[in-house]
C-alpha positions in Angstrom: -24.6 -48.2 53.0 -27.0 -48.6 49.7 -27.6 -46.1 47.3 -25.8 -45.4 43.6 -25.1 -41.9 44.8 -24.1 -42.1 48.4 -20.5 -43.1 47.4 -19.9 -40.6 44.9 -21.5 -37.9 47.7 -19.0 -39.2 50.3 -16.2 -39.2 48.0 -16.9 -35.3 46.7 -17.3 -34.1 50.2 -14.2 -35.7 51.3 -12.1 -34.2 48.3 -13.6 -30.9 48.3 -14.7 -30.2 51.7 -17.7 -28.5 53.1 -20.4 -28.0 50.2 -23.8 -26.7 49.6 -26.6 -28.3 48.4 -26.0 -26.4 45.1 -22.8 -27.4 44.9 -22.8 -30.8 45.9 -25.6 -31.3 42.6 -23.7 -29.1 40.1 -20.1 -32.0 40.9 -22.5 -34.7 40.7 -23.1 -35.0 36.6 -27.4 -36.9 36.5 -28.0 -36.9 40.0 -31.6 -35.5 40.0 -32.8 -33.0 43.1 -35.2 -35.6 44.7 -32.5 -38.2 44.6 -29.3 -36.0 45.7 -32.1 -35.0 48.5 -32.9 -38.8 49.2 -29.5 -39.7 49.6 -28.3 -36.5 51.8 -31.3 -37.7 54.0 -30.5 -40.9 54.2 -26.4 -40.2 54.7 -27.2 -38.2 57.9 -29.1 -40.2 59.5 -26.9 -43.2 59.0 -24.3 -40.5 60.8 -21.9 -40.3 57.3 -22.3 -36.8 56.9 -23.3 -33.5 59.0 -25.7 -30.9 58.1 -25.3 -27.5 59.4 -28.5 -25.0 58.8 -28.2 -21.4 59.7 -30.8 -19.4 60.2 -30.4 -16.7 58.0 -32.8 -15.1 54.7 -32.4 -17.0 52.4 -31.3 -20.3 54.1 -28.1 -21.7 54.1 -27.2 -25.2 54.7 -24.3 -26.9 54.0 -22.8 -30.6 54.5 -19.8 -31.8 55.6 -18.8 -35.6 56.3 -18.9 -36.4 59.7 -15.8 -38.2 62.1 -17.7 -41.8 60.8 -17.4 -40.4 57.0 -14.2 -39.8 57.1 -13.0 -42.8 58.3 -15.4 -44.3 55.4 -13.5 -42.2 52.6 -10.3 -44.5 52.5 -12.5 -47.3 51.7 -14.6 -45.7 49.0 -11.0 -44.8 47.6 -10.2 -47.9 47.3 -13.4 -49.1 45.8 -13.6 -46.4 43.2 -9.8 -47.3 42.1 -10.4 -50.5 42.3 -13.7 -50.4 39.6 -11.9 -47.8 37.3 -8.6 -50.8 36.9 -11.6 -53.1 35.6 -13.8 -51.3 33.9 
């Protein structure tokens, strides 16, 4: 798993659940929209997170972690603790 974001996007939807798009950009603080799209893109189809799109005016899709994400949230825990201690 690269990416400076995809951490800090696993780590939000794990502590605050099922986001928009939206929301998911307005917790990240200078994640820009191409990159927040990037890494969403990138997240799924590595199987970290789900993306649920329902068909409805004006579209609404929103993003979850998946079974694999979750079991990946301990670790990013860990790793964001860990780098705060020795900062």
């Amino acid at each position: 798993m690269n990416g400076k974001w995809k951490m800090q996007i696993i780590f939000t939807l794990g502590k605050e659940g099922t986001l928009r798009y939206g929301e998911i950009k307005r917790r990240i603080k200078n994640i820009t929209h191409k990159m927040l799209s990037k890494q969403l893109k990138e997240l799924k189809s590595e199987g970290l997170i789900l993306r649920e799109e329902y068909p409805q005016i004006p579209p609404k899709v929103e993003y979850s972690l998946s079974k694999k994400g979750e079991a990946l949230l301990p670790v990013c825990k860990y790793l964001c603790d860990w780098s705060k201690r020795f900062k």
